[in-house]
LUMZAMAR-196541 format. One record per residue (C-alpha): x, y negated, z; residue in one letter. Coordinates in nm, 4 decimals, decimal comma, m for minus. Example, Ala and Ser with C-alpha at 12.3 -4.5 7.8 and 13.67 -1.06 7.14 Angstrom:
BEGIN
[[1,2300; 0,4500; 0,7800]; "A"]
[[1,3670; 0,1060; 0,7140]; "S"]
END
This chain:
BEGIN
[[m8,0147; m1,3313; 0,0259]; "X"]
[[m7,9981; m1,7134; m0,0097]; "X"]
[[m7,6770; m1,7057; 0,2402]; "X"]
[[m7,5314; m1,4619; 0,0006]; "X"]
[[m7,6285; m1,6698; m0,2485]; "X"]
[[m7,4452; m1,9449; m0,1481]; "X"]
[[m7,1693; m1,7984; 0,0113]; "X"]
[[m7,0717; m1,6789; m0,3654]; "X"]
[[m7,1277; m1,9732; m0,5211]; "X"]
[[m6,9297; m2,1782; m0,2833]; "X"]
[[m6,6183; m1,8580; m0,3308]; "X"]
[[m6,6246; m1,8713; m0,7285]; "X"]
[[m6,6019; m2,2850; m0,6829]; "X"]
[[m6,3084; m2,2238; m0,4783]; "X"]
[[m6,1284; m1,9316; m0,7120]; "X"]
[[m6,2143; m2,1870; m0,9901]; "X"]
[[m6,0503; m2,4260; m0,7715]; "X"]
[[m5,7315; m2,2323; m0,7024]; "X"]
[[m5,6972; m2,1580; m1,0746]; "X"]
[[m5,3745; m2,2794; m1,2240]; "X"]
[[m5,4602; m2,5434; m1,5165]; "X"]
[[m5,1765; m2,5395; m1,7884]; "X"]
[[m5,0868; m2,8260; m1,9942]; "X"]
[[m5,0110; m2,6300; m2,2475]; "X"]
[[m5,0363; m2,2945; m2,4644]; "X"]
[[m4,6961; m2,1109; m2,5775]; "X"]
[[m4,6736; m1,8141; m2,7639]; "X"]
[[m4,3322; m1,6089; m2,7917]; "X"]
[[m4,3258; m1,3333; m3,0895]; "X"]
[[m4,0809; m1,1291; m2,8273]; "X"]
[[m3,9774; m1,1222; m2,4269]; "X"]
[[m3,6758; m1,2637; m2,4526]; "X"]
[[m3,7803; m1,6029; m2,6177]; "X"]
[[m4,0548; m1,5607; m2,3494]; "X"]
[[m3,8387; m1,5938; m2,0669]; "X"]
[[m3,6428; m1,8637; m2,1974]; "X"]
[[m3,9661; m2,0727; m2,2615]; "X"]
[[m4,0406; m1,9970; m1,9031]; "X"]
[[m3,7035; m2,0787; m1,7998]; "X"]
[[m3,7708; m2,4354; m1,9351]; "X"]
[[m4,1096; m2,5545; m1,8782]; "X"]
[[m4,1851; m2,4145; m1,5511]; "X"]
[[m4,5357; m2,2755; m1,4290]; "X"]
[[m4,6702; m2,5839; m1,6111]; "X"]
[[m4,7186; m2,3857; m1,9537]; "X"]
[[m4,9291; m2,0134; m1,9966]; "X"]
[[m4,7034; m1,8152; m2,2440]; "X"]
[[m4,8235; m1,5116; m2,3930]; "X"]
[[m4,6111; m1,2850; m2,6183]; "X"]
[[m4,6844; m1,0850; m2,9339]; "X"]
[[m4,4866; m0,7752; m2,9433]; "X"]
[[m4,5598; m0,5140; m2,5951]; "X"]
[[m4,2839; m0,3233; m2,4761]; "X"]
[[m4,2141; m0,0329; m2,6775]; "X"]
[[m4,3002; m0,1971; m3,0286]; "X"]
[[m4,0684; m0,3121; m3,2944]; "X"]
[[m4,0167; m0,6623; m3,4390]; "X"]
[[m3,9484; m0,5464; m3,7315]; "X"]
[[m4,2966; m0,3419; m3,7830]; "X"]
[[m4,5870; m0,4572; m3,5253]; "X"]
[[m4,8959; m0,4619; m3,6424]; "X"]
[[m5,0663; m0,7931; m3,4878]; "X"]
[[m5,4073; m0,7617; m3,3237]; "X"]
[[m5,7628; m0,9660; m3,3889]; "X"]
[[m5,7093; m1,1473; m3,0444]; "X"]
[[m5,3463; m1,2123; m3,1070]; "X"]
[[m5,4391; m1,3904; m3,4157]; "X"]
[[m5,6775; m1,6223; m3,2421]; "X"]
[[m5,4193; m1,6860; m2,9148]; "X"]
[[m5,1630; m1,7881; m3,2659]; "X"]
[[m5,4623; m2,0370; m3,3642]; "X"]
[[m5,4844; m2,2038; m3,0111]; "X"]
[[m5,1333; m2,2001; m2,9531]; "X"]
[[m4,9709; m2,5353; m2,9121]; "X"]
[[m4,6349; m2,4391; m2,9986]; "X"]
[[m4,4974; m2,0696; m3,1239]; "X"]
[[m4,1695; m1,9797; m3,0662]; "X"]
[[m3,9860; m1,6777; m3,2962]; "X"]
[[m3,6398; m1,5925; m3,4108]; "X"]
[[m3,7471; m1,5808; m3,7999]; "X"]
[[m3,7622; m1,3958; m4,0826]; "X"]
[[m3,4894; m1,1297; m4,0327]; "X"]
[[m3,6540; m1,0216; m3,7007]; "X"]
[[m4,0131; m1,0138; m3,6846]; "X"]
[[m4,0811; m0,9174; m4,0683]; "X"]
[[m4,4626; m0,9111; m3,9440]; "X"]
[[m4,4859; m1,3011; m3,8566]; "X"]
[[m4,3078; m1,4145; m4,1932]; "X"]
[[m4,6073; m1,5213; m4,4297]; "X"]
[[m4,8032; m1,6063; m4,1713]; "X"]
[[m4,6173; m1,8444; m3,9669]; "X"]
[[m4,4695; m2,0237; m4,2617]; "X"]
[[m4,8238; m2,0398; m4,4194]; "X"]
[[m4,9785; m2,4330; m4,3703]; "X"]
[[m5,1828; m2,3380; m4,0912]; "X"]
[[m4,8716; m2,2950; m3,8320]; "X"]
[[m4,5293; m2,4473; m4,0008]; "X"]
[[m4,6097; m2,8013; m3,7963]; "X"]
[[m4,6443; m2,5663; m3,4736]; "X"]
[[m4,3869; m2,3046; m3,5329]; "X"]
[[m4,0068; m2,3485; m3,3820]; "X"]
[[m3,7173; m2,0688; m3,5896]; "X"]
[[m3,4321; m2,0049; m3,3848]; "X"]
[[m3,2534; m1,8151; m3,6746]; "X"]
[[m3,0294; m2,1252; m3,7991]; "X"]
[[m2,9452; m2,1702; m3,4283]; "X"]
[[m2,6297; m1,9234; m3,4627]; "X"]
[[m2,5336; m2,1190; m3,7670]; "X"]
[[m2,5684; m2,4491; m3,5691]; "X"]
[[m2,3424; m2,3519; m3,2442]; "X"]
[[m2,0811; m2,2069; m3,5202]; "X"]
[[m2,0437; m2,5377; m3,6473]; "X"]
[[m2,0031; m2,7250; m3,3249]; "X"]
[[m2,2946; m2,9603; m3,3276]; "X"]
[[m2,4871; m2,8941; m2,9699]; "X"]
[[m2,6550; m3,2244; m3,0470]; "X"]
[[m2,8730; m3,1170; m3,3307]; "X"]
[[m3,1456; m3,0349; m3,1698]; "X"]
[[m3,4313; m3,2038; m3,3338]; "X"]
[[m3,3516; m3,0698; m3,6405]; "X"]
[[m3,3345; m2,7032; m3,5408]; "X"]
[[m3,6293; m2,7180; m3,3580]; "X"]
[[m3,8671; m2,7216; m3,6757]; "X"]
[[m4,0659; m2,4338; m3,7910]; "X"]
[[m3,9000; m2,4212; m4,1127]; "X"]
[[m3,6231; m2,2020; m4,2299]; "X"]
[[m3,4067; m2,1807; m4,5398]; "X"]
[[m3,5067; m1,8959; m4,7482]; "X"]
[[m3,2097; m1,6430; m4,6306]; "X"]
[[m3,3788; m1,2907; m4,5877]; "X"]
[[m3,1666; m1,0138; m4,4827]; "X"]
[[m3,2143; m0,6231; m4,3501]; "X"]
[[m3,0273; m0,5199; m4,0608]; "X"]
[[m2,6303; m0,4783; m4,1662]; "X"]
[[m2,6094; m0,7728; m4,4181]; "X"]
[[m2,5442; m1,0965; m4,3319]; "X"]
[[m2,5522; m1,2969; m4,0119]; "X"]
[[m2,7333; m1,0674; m3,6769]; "X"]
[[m3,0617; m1,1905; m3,5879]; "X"]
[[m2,9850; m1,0939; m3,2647]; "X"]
[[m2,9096; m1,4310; m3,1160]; "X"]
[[m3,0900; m1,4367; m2,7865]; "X"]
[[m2,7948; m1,1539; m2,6558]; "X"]
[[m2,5456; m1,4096; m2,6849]; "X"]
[[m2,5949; m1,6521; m2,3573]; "X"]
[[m2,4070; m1,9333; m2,5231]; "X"]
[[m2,6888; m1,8770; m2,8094]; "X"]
[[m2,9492; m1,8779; m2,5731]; "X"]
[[m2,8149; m2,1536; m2,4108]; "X"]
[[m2,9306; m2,3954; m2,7114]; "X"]
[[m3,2195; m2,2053; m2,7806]; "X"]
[[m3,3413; m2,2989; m2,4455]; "X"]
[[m3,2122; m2,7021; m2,5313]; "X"]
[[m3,4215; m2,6372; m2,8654]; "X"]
[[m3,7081; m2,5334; m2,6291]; "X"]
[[m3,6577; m2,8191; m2,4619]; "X"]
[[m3,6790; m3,0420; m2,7483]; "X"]
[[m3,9848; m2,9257; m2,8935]; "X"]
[[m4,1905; m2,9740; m2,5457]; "X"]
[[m4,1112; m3,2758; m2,4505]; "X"]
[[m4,2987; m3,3567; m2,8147]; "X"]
[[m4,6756; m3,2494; m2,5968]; "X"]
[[m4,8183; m3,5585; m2,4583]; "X"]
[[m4,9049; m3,3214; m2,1524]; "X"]
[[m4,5914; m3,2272; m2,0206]; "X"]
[[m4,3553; m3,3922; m1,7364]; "X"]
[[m4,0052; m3,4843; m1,8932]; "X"]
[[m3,8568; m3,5244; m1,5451]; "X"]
[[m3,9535; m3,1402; m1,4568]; "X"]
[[m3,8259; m3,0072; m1,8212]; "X"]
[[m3,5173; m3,1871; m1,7796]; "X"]
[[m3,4789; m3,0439; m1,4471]; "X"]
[[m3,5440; m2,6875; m1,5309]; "X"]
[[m3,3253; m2,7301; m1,8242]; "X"]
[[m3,0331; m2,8359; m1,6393]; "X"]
[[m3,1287; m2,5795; m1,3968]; "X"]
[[m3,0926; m2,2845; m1,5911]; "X"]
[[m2,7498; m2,3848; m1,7904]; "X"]
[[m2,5802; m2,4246; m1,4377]; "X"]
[[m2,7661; m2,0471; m1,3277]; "X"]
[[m2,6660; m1,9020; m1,7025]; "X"]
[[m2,2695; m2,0836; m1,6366]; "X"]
[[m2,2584; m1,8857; m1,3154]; "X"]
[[m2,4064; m1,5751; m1,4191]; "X"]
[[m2,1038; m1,6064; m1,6907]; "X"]
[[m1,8507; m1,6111; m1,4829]; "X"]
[[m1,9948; m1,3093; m1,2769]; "X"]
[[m2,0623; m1,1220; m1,5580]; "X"]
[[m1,7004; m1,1607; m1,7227]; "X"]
[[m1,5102; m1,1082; m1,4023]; "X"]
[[m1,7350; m0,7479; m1,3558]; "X"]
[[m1,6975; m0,6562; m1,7072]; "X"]
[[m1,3110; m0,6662; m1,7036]; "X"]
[[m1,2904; m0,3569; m1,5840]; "X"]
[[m1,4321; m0,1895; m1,9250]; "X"]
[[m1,2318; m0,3349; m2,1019]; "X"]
[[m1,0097; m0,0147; m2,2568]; "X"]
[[m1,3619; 0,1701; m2,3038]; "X"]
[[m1,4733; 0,2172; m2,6216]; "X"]
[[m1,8168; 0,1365; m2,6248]; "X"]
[[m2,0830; 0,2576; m2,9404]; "X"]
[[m2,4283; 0,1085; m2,9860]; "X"]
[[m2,7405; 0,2259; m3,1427]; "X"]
[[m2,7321; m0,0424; m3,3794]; "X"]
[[m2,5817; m0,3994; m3,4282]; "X"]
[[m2,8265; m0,5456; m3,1507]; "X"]
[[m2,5233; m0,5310; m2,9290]; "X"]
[[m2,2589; m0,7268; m3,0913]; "X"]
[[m2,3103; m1,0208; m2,9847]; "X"]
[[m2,2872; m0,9178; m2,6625]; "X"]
[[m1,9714; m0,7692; m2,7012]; "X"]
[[m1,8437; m1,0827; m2,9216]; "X"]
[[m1,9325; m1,3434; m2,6438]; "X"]
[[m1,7422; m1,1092; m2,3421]; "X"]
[[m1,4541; m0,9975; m2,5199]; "X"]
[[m1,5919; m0,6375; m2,4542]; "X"]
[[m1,4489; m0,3648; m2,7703]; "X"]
[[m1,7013; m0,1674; m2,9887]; "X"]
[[m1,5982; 0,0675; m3,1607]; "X"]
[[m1,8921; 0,1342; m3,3563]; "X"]
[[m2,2763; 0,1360; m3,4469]; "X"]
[[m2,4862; 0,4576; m3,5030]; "X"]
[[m2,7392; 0,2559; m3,7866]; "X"]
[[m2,6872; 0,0015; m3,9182]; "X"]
[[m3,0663; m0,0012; m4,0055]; "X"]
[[m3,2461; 0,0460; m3,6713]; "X"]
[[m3,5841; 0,1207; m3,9353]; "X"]
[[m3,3752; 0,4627; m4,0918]; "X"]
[[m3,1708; 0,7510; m3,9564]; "X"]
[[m2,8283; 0,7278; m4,0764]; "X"]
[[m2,6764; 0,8504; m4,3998]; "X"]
[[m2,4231; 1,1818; m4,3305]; "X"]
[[m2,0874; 0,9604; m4,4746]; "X"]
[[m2,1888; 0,7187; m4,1904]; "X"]
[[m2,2391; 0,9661; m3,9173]; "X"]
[[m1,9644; 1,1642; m4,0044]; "X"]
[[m1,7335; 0,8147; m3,9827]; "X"]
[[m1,8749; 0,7657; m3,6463]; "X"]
[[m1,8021; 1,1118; m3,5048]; "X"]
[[m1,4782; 1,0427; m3,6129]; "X"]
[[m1,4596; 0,7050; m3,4405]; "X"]
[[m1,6020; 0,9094; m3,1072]; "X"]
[[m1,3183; 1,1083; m3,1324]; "X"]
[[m1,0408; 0,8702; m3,1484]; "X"]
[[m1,1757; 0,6602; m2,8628]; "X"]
[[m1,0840; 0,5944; m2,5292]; "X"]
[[m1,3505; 0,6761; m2,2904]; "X"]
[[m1,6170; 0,6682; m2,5396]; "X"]
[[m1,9646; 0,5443; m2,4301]; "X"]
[[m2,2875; 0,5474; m2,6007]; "X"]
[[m2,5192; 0,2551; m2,5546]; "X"]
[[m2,8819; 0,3655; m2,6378]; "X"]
[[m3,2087; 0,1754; m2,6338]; "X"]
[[m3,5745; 0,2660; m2,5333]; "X"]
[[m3,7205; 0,1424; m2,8150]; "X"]
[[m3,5199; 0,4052; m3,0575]; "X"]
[[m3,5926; 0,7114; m2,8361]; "X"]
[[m3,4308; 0,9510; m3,1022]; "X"]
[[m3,2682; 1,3018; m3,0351]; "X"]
[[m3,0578; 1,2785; m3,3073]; "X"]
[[m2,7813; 1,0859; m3,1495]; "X"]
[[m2,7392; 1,4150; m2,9168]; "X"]
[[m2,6110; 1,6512; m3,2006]; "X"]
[[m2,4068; 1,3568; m3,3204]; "X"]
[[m2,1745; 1,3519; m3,0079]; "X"]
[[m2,2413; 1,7291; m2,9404]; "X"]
[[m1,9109; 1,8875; m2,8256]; "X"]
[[m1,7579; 1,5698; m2,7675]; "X"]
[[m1,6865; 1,3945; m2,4307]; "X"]
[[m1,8912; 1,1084; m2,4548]; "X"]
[[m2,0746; 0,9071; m2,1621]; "X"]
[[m2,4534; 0,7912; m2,2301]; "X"]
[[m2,5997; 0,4605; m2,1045]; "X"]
[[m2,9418; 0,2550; m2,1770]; "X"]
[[m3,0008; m0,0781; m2,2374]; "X"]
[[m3,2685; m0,2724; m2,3761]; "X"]
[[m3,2305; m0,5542; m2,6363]; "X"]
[[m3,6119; m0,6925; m2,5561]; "X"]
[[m3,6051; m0,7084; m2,1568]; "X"]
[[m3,8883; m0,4839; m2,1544]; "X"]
[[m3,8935; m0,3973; m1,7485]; "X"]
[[m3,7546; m0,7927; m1,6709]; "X"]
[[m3,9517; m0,9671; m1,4474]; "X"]
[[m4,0956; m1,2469; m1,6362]; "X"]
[[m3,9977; m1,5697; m1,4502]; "X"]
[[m3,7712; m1,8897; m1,4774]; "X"]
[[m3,4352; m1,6256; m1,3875]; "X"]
[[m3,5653; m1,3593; m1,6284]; "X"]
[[m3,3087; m1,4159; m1,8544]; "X"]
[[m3,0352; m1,4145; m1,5928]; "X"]
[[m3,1443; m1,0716; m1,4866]; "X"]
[[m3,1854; m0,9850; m1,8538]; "X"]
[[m2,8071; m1,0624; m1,9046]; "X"]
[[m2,6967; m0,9117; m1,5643]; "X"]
[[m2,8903; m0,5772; m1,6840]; "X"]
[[m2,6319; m0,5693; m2,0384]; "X"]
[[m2,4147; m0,5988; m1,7716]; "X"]
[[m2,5338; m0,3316; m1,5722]; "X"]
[[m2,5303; m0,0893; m1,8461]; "X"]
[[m2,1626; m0,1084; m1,9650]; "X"]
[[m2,0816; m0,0557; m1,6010]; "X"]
[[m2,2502; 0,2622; m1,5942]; "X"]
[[m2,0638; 0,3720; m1,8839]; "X"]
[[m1,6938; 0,3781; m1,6209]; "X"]
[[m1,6249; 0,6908; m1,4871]; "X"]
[[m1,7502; 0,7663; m1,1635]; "X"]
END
């Protein structure tokens, strides 16, 4: 019994041993800012993220224990406002603006040619500008690789402000994943020129600016509120669209997982393909967001005839 005993002790000394110790505590409100925070710093930081696969942005309802990993967070990363509604008061509240990084000014940022800038956009704060889905500027910035390219220099910024953290190893990763994302680019551009004549549709405006950074044509959206089934003027100008098109394609999502789309293209010869705007079956590792863009990729190319 006292060999037992031991032999126990000395294996739970070892396991405790073994344990990886982080330097630091990141939360991401979705899996794509997740894997470009792991992307970054490495296996040096534990990042846990809000929102599980199959839940909205827009609605989640946050859990006791996700509250408390928010309080013991060192740094939270979100897009803002216009994407997860549910963080809003909360992470502009006292408690978590000095801890809190918005991406949702990064578009604005890139647009005006300043790459530099990255102090300033890598404060919790944000300017007021609410939107719902269809007005304004999309919230869906991490699609865009040249967006997520300075969202992962803003994530860079803001760690190398913990004491804990190696600068040499950030820097590294950093420059490692631009020179992965710049090749995945290329890849991605040179496979997706053969869709070009398609006309690709998407659930809702989640895809643009995919299709903005790749030249790729689409022809139209389904919603323009992802929250609300379409109004009958709408579908009716999309049916229209489906008809017209070359090739048409419909690009659904997992999250949405709503029949209706299937009487809207009923009779007409349209090809169906899946892809998912939060990375919900990406492996979450420094290349997750490389596979993430590869699997956009992935799903146009399933739209070509066979």
């Amino acid at each position: 019994m006292q060999f037992k005993t031991v032999a126990l002790a000395l294996g739970f000394s070892a396991f405790i041993a073994t344990a990886p110790a982080f330097a630091a505590n990141v939360v991401a409100s979705i899996k794509p800012v997740e894997l470009l925070v792991k992307a970054v710093a490495g296996d040096s930081v534990n990042v846990s993220t809000l929102v599980p696969p199959g839940s909205s942005p827009h609605s989640y309802n946050m859990r006791p224990s996700q509250r408390r990993a928010l309080e013991q967070a060192d740094l939270i990363f979100w897009i803002g406002p216009e994407m997860e509604t549910f963080l809003h008061r909360l992470l502009t509240g006292s408690e978590f603006v000095d801890r809190t990084v918005a991406f949702t000014d990064v578009s604005e940022t890139l647009n005006k040619g300043d790459h530099d800038n990255k102090q300033d956009q890598s404060h919790g704060h944000h300017h007021g500008h609410h939107h719902d889905h269809g007005d304004g500027d999309d919230p869906h910035i991490w699609v865009d690789p040249e967006l997520a390219r300075q969202m992962a220099r803003n994530i860079h910024a803001r760690l190398l402000t913990l004491n804990d953290l190696d600068k040499a190893e950030l820097d590294a990763n950093l420059a490692r994943f631009e020179a992965k994302l710049t090749e995945a680019e290329s890849n991605i551009r040179s496979r997706l020129a053969q869709a070009s004549d398609i006309g690709l549709f998407a659930y809702h405006s989640a895809f643009e600016p995919f299709a903005e950074h790749y030249g790729l044509t689409l022809e139209g959206v389904l919603t323009l509120n992802p929250e609300l089934s379409p109004g009958a003027r709408h579908i009716a100008e999309v049916q229209q669209k489906l008809q017209q098109a070359n090739q048409p394609c419909l690009l659904t999502e997992p999250q949405f997982n709503r029949q209706w789309w299937r009487s809207i293209t009923e009779g007409l010869d349209v090809t169906f393909s899946s892809w998912d705007p939060l990375a919900t079956n990406i492996e979450s590792n420094a290349d997750g967001y490389i596979s993430f863009q590869n699997s956009i990729a992935d799903a146009v190319i399933n739209c070509l005839p066979q």
